[in-house]
C-alpha positions, -999 to 999 in steps of 0.1 A, spaced: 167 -626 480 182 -604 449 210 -608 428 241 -586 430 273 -587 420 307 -591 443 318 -556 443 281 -544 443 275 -559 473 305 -547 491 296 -509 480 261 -515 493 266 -529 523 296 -503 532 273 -473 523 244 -495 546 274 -490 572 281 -457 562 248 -441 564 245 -457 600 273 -450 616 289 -411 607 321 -421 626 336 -448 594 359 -428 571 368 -441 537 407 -431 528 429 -443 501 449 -435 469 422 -428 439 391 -439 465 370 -405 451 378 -418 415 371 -457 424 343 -451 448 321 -423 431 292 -437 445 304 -434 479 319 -401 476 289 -387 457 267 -396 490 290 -384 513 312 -361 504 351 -354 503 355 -356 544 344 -391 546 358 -404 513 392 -392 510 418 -393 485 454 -402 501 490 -391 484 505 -427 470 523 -434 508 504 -465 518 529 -462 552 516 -425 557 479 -430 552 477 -466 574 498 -446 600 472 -419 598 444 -446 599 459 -459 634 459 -425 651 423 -419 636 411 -446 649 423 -445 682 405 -408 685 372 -425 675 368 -430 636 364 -457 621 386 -462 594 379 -481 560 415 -480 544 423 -489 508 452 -506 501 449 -512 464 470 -543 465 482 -564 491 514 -567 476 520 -532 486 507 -535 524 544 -546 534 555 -507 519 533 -501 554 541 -530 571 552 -512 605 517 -492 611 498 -526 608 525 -552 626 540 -531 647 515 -505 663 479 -510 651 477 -552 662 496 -544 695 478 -513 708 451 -536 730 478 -559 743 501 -531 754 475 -511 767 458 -542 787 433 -536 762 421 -498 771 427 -489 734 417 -506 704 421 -499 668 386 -501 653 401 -499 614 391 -522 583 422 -526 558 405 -533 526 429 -548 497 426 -564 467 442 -600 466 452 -629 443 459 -638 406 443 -651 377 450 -622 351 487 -621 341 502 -596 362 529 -616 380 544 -619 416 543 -586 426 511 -579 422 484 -610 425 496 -626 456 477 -634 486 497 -634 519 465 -640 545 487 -660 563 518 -641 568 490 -620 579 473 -641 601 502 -651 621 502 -615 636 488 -612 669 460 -588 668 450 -587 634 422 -609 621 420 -617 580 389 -625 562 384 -638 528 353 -635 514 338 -660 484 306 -651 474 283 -614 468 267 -625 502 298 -630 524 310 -600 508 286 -578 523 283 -598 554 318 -600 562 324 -562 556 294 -553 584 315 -584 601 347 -567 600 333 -533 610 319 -545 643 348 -562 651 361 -535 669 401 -545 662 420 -546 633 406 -562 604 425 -576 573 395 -579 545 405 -594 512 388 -592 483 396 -617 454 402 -595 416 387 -626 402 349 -621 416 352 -580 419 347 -571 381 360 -537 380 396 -549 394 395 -572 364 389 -541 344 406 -521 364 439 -542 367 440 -569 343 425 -561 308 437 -523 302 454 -526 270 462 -563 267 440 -583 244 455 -617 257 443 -618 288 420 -640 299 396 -647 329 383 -680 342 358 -666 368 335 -688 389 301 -671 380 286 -681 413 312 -664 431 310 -633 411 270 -628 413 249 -646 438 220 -639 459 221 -617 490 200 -601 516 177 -573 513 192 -556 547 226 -566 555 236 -579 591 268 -585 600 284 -622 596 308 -627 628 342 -639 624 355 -669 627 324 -690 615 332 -710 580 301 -719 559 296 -756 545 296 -750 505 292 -786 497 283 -819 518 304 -852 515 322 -877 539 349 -894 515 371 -863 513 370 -827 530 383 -801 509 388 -766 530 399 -734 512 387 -696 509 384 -674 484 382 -684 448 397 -717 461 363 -729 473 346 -727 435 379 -744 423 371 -769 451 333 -772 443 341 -779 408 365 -805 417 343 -817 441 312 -817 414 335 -839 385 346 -862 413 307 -870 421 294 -874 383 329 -895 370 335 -915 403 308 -910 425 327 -899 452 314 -872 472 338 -847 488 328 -820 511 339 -780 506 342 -759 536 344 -719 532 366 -708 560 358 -672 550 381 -660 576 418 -670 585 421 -652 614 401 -661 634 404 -701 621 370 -720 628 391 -749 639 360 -767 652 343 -774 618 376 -787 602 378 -810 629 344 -825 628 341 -825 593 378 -846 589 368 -865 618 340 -884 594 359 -885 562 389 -887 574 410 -869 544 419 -835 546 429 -816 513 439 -779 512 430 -757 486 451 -724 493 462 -696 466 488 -683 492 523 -695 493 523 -733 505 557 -730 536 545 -725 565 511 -710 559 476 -721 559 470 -753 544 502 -763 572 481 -742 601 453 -766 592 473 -796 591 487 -791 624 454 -782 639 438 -814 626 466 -836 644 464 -813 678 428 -822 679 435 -859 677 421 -867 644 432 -893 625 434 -883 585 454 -885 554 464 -849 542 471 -831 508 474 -796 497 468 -777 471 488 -744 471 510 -717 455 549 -732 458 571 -705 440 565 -670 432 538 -666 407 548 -662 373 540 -627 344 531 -651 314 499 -661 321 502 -697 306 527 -708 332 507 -687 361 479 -712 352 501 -740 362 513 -727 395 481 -714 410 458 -740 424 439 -753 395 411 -778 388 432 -805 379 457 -803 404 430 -806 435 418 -837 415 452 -853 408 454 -846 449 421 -858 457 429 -890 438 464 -900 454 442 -890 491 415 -918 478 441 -943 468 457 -942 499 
């Protein structure tokens, strides 16, 4: 195993995927600029620039890939994917149900996602579950260099429509990209194992759907993806050395599919649940997982951990709203007490 950073890893592992397969097109607004290494390998017809009309160039991504491409589309944001929102919810996650699944729409949406840098509402929010409700689409969240890479090759074999989210806190040059241009007062509080890590000399492809167990424990499960697992690992970590309470972290790396199965089993032993989730708290994950908990018959106590009004410019209150160390421990202690 080697080191590499989060965005490293998801250039390498896309030019792996790129150098394998000639039919996967890179397209998006400023991808010759932001992918240079990409574009430098393989040239203007697979790494394309796009006009700034995210609705034109996913619309053009559904029809490409329905003729045999395989589309890799930035979206630099996903605040902006709802400019586009009728291409991806309307046409590209229905085509296989309408067409009793003689078409499919082999396309990878790749956006950057979530806050952390002072650049309010519009522009660091994470919506994987307003997503994920949409039939036909699956949405993955990756945490760490490895998943990165894995979950791209994931996402490309697929073969449907794939939502893939990358977090600006672990990909470096969206930090510098986005957040520090010309403003000294920003600040970062990056989990360093999320944004370098070990990964694979050859990358293989991670399925979907299959969440990765970041930290053992059976008197409190803590579920989350994203930069909500390291939040949830450091939580976890203080909880063990002040009170000796030891709380599992599941990765779900993917939202869509849910791996329903190791939520179950691992509440089913500790019997708490508590949600760590960046995206909006009504009606999105952390209540999908809550609801799938009591389906399956479990019997826990439940908490979450989530965004709960839109996300604020000045970065001292957006500290406050996203999901932060000591709100998951002030949670994980009225779970315990109960």
């Amino acid at each position: 195993m080697r080191e590499l950073g989060f965005a490293a890893a998801i250039e390498e592992a896309l030019c792996q995927s790129m150098a394998e397969d000639e039919r996967i097109v890179v397209f998006g607004e400023d991808v010759p600029g932001l992918r240079m290494n990409l574009y430098t390998q393989f040239g203007e017809q697979r790494v394309r620039a796009a006009p700034i009309s995210e609705s034109a160039f996913l619309g053009a991504a559904v029809g490409a890939a329905m003729s045999g491409l395989r589309p890799v589309v930035e979206i630099m944001l996903i605040d902006f994917l709802p400019v586009a929102a009728d291409a991806l919810v309307n046409q590209a996650a229905k085509i296989e149900a309408f067409s009793g699944g003689r078409w499919r729409v082999p396309m990878v949406v790749r956006a950057a996602c979530g806050g952390g840098y002072g650049d309010g509402g519009q522009h660091e929010q994470a919506l994987w579950a307003w997503l994920a409700h949409i039939p036909g689409l699956s949405v993955v969240v990756p945490s760490t260099p490895a998943d990165a890479g894995g979950l791209l090759l994931g996402a490309l074999a697929d073969g449907g429509p794939v939502i893939y989210l990358e977090h600006k806190l672990l990909a470096d040059y969206w930090r510098d990209y986005l957040g520090s241009g010309g403003r000294p007062t920003v600040s970062y509080d990056v989990p360093k194992t999320g944004e370098t890590g070990p990964v694979p000399d050859t990358w293989a492809p991670i399925p979907l759907g299959r969440s990765a167990i970041r930290r053992e424990g059976t008197d409190l499960t803590m579920v989350s993806v994203g930069v909500g697992v390291h939040r949830a690992i450091e939580a976890a970590d203080r909880l063990a050395a002040e009170q000796g309470i030891q709380a599992g972290v599941i990765d779900l790396r993917s939202v869509q599919p849910l791996d329903r199965g190791a939520v179950w089993e691992a509440v089913g032993s500790s019997g708490r649940l508590l949600v760590v989730d960046e995206d909006y708290r009504d009606f999105g994950l952390s209540g999908e997982l809550a609801a799938t908990v009591l389906e399956a018959g479990v019997d826990a106590k439940f908490a979450r951990v989530c965004v709960e009004s839109t996300i604020p410019f000045d970065q001292r209150r957006e500290r406050h709203v996203l999901p932060n160390v000591d709100r998951i421990l002030s949670a994980a202690a009225t779970l315990l007490e109960a």
